[in-house]
N, C-alpha and C positions, 0 to 999 in steps of 0.2 A: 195501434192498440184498439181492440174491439172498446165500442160503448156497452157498459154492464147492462143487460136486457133489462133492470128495474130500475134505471135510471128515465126519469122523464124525457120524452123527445123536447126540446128548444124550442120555446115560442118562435112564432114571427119577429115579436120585440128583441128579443136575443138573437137570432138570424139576423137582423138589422144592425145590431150591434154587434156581432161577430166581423160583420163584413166591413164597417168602418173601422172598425177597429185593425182589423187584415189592412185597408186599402192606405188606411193613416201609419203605420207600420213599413209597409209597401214605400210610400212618397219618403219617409223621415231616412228609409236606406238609400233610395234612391241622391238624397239631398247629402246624407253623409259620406257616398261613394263620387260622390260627381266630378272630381277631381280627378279618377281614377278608371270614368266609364270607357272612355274612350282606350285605352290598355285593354280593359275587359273585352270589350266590342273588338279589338284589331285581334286578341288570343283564340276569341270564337269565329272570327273567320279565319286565320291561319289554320284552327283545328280542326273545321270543317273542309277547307279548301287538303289538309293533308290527312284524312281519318282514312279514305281508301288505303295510299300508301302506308301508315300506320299499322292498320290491321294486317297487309300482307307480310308486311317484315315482321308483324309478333306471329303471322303464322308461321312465317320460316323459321322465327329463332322463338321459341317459346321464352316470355319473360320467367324470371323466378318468383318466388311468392311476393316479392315487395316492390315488382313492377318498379325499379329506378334507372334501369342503364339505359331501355328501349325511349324511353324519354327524355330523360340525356342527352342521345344522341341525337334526336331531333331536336331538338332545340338548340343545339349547338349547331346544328346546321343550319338551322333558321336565323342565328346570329350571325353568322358564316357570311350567308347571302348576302347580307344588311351591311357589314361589317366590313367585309374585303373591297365592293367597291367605293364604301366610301371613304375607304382610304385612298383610294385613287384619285377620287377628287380632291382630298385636302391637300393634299400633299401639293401635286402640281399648284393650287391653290396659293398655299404658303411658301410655293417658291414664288410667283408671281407674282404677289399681292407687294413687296420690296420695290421690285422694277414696276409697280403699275403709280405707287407711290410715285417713285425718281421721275418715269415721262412728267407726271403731273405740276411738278415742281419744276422740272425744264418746259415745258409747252407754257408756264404762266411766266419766264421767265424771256424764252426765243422766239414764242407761238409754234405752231402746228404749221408745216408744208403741207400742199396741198398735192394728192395722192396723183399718181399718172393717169390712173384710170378716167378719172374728170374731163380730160379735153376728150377722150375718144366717144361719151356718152351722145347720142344720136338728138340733136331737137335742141337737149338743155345743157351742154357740154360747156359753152363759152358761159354762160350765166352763172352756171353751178360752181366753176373756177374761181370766176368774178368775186360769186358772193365767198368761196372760202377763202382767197389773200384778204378779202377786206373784214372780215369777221375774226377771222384763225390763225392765217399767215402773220396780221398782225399783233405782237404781245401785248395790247393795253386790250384786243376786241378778247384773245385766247384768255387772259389773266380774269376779263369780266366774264366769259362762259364759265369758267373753273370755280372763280370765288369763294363758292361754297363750299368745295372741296379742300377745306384745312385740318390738318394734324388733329389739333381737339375734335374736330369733330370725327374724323377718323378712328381717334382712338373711344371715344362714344360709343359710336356703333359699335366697333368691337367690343364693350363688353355688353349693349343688349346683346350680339349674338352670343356672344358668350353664353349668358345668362340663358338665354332660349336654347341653347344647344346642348346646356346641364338637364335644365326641364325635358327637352327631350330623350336624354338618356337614361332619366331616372324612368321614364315612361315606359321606353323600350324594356327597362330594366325587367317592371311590374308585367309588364306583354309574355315576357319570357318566362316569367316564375307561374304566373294565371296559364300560360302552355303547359307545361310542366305536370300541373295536378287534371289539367282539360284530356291529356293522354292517358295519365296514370289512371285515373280513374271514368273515362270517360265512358266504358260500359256501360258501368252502375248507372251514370248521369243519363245516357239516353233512355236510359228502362226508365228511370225515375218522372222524364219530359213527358216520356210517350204515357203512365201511369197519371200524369198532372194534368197531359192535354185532354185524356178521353174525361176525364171526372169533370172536368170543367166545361169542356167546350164540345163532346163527343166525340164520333168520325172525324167531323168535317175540321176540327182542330188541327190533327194528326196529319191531312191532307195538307194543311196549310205549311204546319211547319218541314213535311218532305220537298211543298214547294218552292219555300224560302230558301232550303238547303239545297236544293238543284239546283237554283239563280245562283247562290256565290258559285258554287262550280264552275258553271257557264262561264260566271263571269272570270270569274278567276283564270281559266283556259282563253274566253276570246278578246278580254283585255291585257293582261299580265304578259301571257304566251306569248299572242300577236304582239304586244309592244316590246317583247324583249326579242323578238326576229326580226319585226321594223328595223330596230336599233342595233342589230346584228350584223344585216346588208345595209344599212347606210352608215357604219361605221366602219366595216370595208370599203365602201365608196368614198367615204374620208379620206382613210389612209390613201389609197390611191389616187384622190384628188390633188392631195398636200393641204389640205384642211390642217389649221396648228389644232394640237391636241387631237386626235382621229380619237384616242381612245375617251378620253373623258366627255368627247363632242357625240360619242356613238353612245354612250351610258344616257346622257342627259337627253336624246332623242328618244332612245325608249323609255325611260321614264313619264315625256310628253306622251307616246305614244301609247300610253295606258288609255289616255283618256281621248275619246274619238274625235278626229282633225286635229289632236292637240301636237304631231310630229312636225306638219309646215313650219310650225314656228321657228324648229332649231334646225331643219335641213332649210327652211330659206336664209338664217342668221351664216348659216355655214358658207351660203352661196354668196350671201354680201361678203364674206369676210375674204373668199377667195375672190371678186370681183375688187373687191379693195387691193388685192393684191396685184389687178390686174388679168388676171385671167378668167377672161367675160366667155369665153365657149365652154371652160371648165366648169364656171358657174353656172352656166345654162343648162349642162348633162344632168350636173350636180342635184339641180333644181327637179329639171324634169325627171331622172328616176327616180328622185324621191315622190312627184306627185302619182306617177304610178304604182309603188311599193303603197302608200297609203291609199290609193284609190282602190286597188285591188283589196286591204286589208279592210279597211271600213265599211267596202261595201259589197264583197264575197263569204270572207272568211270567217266577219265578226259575226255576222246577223246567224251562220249556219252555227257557230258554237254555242254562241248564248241564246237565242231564239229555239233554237233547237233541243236544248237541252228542256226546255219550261214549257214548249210549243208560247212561248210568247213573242206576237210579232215586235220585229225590228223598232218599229216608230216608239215603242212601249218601252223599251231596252232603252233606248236613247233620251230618251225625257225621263226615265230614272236615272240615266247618270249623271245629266246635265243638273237636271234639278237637286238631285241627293246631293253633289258635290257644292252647289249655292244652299244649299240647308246644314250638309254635315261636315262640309270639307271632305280631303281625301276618303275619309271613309263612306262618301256617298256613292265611291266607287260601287261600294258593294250593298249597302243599306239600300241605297235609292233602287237599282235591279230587282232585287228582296222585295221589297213592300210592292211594287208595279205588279209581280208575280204573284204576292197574297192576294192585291184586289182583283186582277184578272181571274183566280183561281174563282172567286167567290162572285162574279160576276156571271162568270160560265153556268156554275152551278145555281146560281139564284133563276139565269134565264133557263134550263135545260129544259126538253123536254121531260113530262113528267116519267120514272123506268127506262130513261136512258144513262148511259154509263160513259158518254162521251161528251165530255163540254166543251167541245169544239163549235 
C-alpha cells in the first residue's frame, strides 16, 4: 500500500527504529521456529532440488484453480523415496536384532571360536590366533569383552532410539506439510524473494540467491545421483560377492556415498565381512572395485557436476561439505556448497575488472 503523499517521510530516529524493531522481530521468529528450522531448511532444498521437474509436470497437466493434486503427488513421492527403503532396513533389522541378542548371550556364556581365515593371514596369522583363543575362545576373556552388553541396557537404548526416531518422524512430518504449500504456492514465493532481494540488497542480491540455487542443484545431481550409482554397482558387487544383506549393504553405501570418501567405509566393512568368512580374493575384488567406482566418482564426476554447474572449483565444493556437515549436520550437504558459492560469487565480483561481465 502506497505511503499517502501528505504524510511525513521518517526520520533517521524512526528508520533506526523501524529497523530494530524489523531485526528484533526477525531473531524472536527465528528463536520460536528453532525447533522446526531444520524441516523448513530440508523442504527448501527438496523444493529447489525438484522445482524444474515441478514446473514441467504442471506444464503438462495444468493444475486447477486450488493447485492440490500436482502437490500431492510430489510429495508423496518424496515420502516414497524416504519411506520404501527404510523399510528395508528395519525390517532385516528386526529380524536380526533377536539372533544378535542370542550370539551375545552364547559367546559370554561358550566364548567366541576363532574364525579360519586368522591362520591364513600373512606376517600376523599365528599372533592374531593366539591373541583370539586367549581373549575370545575363552568364556571368562569373551564374558569380560561383552559385559556391557546386558538386557537393561539393551532395552535403554531401545527406547532413546525410539524416542529419537518419533522426533524424527514428526520432523519429516513438518518437511512434508512446509513441501506441500513450497509447490503450491511457490510462484508467488519466488516473485515475492526476487521483489524482497532487489529492494534490499539490489542486482547483486538476486545474483546471489540464483547462485545458492545452482549450488543445491549441483549438489543435489553430484552428491545424491553419484551416491545412489556408487551404491547401485556396489550393491550388485554384493550380491555377487555373497556379501550377507547385498541389498541393505548396497543402500547404506550410497547413503555414505553422499558424502565424499565417505563409501570406503561400508565397501571396506563389506570386504572384512567376506574376509571373515574367509574368502580373502573375494575381498580383495571386492575392495578394489569399489576403490575405483569411488575414485572415478569423487574425482571425475563430482567436481564436473557441482563445480560446473556454480563455475565453482572443486577445493571450494569440498570444504563446503566437509565443513557445513561439522557445523550443520546432514544438511551441510547442501548449506555448506550454498554459502562457499555466495562468497565466491561476491569475491569474483568485488575483484572484477571494472565493465566486465565475467567473474571468472
Amino acid at each position: 500500500m502506497d505511503r499517502p503523499t501528505d504524510e511525513p517521510a521518517p526520520t533517521p530516529a524512526q528508520r533506526i527504529a523501524a529497523a530494530a524493531l524489523t531485526i528484533a522481530l526477525l531473531l524472536l521468529g527465528l528463536w520460536t521456529l528453532h525447533d522446526f528450522l531444520p524441516a523448513l531448511v530440508w523442504a527448501g532444498i527438496f523444493a529447489i532440488a525438484l522445482w524444474p521437474l515441478y514446473r514441467r509436470a504442471c506444464r503438462r497437466f495444468p493444475p486447477g484453480p486450488h493447485n492440490l493434486l500436482m502437490p500431492s503427488l510430489f510429495i508423496l513421492g518424496v515420502a516414497l523415496v524416504f519411506l520404501l527403503p527404510l523399510a528395508l532396513v528395519v525390517v532385516p533389522l528386526g529380524h536380526d536384532a533377536h539372533g544378535v541378542f542370542i550370539w551375545i548371550q552364547q559367546a559370554r556364556k561358550d566364548g567366541i571360536p576363532p574364525p579360519d581365515f586368522l591362520s591364513s593371514l600373512p606376517l600376523v596369522g599365528a599372533q592374531a590366533k593366539a591373541w583370539w583363543i586367549t581373549n575370545l575362545s575363552d568364556p571368562e576373556g569373551a564374558a569380560e569383552l561383552l559385559h556391557r552388553v546386558e538386557q537393561a541396557d539393551l532395552f535403554a537404548r531401545s527406547r532413546e532410539v525410539g524416542s529419537m526416531v518419533v522426533h524424527r518422524i514428526v520432523l519429516f512430518g513438518f518437511t512434508l506439510l512446509t513441501l506441500f504449500f513450497l509447490f503450491r504456492d511457490g510462484e508467488h514465493l519466488i516473485a515475492q524473494m526476487r521483489r524482497a532481494s532487489r529492494r534490499l540488497f539490489g542486482p547483486g542480491g538476486e545474483r546471489i540467491g540464483e547462485q545458492m540455487v545452482a549450488s543445491v542443484h549441483g549438489t543435489v545431481d553430484g552428491l545424491v545421483l553419484v551416491g545412489l550409482g556408487e551404491g547401485f554397482l556396489l550393491g550388485i558387487t554384493y550380491a555377487f560377492a555373497g556379501v550377507p544383506h547385498p541389498t541393505l549393504f548396497g543402500m547404506l553405501t550410497a547413503i555414505a556415498a553422499m558424502i565424499p570418501f565417505g563409501a570406503p567405509l561400508l565397501f571396506g566393512l563389506a570386504a572384512l565381512l567376506l574376509l571373515a568368512q574367509g574368502s580373502l580374493l573375494t575381498a580383495i575384488g571386492v575392495f578394489g572395485f569399489g576403490i575405483v567406482v569411488s575414485f572415478v566418482a569423487d574425482h571425475f564426476i563430482r567436481p564436473v557436476l557441482i563445480g560446473g554447474t556454480t563455475r565453482l572449483p572443486f577445493i571450494w565444493v569440498l570444504l563446503g561439505i566437509l565443513g557445513g556437515i561439522g557445523a550443520w549436520g546432514l544438511l551441510g550437504l547442501f548449506v555448506g556448497p550454498a554459502l562457499m558459492a555466495a562468497l565466491i560469487l561476491l569475491w569474483r565480483e568485488g575483484t572484477a575488472e571494472p565493465g566486465t561481465e565475467d567473474y571468472d
